[in-house]
C-alpha positions in Angstrom: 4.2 -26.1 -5.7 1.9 -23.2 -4.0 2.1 -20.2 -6.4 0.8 -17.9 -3.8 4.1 -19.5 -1.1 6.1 -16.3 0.0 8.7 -18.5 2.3 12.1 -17.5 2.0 11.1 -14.0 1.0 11.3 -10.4 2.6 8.3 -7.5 2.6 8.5 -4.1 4.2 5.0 -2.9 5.0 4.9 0.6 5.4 1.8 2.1 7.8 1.4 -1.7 9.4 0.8 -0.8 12.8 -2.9 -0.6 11.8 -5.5 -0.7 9.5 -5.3 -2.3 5.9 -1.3 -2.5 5.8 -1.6 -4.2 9.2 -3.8 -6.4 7.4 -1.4 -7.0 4.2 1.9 -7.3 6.7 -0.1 -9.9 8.1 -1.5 -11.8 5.3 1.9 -11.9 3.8 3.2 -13.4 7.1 0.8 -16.1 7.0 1.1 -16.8 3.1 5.5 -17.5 4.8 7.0 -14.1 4.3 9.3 -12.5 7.0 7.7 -9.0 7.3 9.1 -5.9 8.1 6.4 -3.5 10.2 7.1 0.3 9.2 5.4 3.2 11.4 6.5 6.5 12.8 5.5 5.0 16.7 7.5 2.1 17.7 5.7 1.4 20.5 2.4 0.6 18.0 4.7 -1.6 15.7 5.9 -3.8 18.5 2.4 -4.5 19.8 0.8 -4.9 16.1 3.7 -7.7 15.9 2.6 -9.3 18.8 -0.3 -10.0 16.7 0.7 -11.4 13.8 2.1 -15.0 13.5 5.4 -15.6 11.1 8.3 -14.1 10.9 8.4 -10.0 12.0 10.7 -7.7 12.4 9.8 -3.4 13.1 11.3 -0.3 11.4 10.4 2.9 12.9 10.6 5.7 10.5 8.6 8.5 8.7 8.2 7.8 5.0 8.2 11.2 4.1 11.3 12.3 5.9 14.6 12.9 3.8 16.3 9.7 5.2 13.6 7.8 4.3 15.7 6.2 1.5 18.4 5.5 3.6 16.6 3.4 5.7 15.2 1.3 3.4 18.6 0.9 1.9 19.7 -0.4 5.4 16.6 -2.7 5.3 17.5 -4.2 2.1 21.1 -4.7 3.2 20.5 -6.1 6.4 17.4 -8.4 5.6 17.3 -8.5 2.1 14.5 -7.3 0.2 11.8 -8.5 -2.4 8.3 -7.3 -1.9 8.2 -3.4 -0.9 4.1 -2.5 0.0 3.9 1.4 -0.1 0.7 1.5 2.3 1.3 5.2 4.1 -0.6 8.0 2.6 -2.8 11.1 4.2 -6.1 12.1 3.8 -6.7 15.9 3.9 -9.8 15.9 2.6 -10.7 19.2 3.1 -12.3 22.2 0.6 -9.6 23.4 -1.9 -9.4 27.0 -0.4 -8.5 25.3 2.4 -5.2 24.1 1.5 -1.6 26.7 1.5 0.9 25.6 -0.4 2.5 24.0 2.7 -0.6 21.7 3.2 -0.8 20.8 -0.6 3.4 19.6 -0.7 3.1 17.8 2.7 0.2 16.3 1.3 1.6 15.2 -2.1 5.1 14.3 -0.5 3.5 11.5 2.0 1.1 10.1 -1.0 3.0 10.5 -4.4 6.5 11.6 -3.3 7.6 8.9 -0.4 6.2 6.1 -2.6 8.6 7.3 -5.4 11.8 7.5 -3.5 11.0 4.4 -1.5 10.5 2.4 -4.6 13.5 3.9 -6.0 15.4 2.4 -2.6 13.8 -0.7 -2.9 14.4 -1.6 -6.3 18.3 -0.8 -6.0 18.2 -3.7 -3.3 15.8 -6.0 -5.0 17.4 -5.8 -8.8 20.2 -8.7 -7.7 18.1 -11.1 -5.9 15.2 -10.7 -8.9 16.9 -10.9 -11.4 16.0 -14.4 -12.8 14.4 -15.0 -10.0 11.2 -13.2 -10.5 10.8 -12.4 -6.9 11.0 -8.3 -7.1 7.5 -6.8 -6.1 6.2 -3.3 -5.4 3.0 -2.8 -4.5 1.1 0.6 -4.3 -1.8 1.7 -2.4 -3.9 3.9 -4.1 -7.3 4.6 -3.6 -10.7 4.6 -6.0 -10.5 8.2 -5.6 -7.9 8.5 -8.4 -9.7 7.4 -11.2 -13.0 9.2 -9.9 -13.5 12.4 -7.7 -15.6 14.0 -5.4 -15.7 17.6 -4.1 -13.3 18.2 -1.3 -10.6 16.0 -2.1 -9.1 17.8 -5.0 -5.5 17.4 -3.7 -5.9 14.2 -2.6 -7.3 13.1 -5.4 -4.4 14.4 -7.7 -1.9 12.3 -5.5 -3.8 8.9 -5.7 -4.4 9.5 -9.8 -0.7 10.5 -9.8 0.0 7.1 -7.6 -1.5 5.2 -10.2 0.4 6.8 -13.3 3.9 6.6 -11.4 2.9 3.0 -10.4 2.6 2.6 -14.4 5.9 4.4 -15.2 8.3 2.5 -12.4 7.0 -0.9 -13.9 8.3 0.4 -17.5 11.7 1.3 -15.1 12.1 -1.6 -13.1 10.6 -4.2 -15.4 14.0 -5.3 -17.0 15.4 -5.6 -13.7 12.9 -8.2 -12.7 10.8 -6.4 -11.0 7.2 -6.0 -11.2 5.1 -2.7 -9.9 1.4 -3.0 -9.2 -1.1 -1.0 -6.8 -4.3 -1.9 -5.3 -7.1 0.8 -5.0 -9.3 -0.1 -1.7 -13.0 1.4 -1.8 -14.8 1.8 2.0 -13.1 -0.2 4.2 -14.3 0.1 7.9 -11.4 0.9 9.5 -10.3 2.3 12.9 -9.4 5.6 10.7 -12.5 5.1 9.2 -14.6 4.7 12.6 -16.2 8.1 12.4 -17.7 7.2 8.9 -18.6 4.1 9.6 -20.9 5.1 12.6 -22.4 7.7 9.9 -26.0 5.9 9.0 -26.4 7.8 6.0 -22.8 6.4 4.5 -24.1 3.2 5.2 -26.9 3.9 3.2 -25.0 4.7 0.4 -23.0 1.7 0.7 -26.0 -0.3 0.7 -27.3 1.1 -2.6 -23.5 2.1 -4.3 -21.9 -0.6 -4.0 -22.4 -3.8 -5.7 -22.2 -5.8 -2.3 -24.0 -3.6 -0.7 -21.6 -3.1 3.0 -18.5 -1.8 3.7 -14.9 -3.6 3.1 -13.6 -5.8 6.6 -9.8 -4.8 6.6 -8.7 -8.3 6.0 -10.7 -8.3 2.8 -7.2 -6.1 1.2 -5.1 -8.9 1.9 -5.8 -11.2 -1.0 -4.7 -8.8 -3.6 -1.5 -7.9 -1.6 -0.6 -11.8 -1.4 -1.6 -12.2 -5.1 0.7 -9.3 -6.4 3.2 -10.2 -4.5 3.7 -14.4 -5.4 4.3 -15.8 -8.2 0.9 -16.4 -9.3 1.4 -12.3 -10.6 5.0 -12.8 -12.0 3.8 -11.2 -15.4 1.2 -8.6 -14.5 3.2 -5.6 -14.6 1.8 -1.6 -14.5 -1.7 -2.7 -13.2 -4.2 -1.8 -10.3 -6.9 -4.3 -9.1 -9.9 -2.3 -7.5 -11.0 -3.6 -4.2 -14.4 -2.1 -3.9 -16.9 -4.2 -3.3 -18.2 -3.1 -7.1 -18.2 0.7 -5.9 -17.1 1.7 -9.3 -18.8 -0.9 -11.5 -22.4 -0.2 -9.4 -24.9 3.0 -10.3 
């Protein structure tokens, strides 16, 4: 048997139009999973499906909006559901005088907020089908810049470190239901939302002498972790995140 086979099962990819959770949506597609695309734009969900072979369905909704939960309960009850990848969050990096009160909830309800309440939804759906059968997975997306900082990002900083601490406390939750809660914490990937950065020579530069591989991440370099977390091969690593980096935080 192939520990990392997700046939049979179901994973809602939230932010999959693009970027590293079109990656993961289609990673798990390939490793046999039948793989719900979430986005606000339709229109991008049904041409990022085009592109991925497998199994796909789209949900068009905003994560941070107060139905969120509903519609991941209608997910689960239409489709079933056993792997839940909470991939949407927001940048605004920006100086902390910068931020009102308005810009520091909207930011902390799309990165540490949505993830809560859309776990919370999944794991209602996913307690019957894991139980016993170990095939209950919630996967976070977090970023190196929780467990280290750098000026400008103070608010986004405090929602990826508070990402990684919830992702810690729903797998003490969720655990006895079967369920397992893990995140992954990418380092420089060079993606589109990343395109102005990666043009930048000097980042590169710092890449090259940072990081331990000296470049930054290709967007399909996520998708191992994600396909990892969410088989079988991870059906007792619980409360964790693995650092995809490129040896960004191990490297001085």
């Amino acid at each position: 048997m192939n520990p990392f086979d997700l046939s049979g099962r179901v994973a809602l990819v939230t932010g999959a139009a693009r970027g590293l959770g079109f990656e993961i949506a289609r990673a798990l597609a390939r490793a046999g999973a039948r793989v719900i695309l979430n986005g606000r734009d339709e229109a991008r969900l049904l041409a990022a499906a085009t592109l991925i072979d497998g199994e796909v369905a789209t949900a068009a909704f905003d994560v941070a909006s107060p139905d969120a939960e509903e519609n991941v309960a209608a997910i689960a009850a239409q489709h079933g559901l056993d792997i839940l990848v909470n991939n949407v969050g927001q940048r605004g990096r920006q100086p902390l005088d910068a931020f009102d009160l308005g810009g520091v909830r909207a930011l902390t309800d799309a990165n540490l907020v949505a993830p809560l309440m859309l776990a919370r939804a999944a794991a209602r759906g996913m307690a019957g089908r894991a139980k016993g059968a170990g095939c209950g997975r919630i996967i976070n997306i977090t970023s190196i810049a929780g467990p280290i900082a750098n000026s400008g990002s103070a608010v986004y900083t405090m929602t990826k470190g508070g990402l990684a601490a919830l992702t810690r406390a729903l797998a003490a939750d969720f655990g006895p239901d079967g369920i397992t809660v893990n995140a992954i914490a990418p380092g420089f990937f060079a993606t589109e939302a990343n395109a102005g950065m990666v043009a930048d020579p000097a980042i590169g530069n710092m890449l090259a002498r940072r990081t331990s591989l000296g470049r930054w991440g290709r967007p399909e370099e996520i998708a191992g972790a994600a396909v990892f977390l969410a088989s079988d091969a991870a059906s007792y690593i619980t409360g964790q995140t693995i650092t995809v980096d490129g040896g960004f935080l191990a490297h001085f």
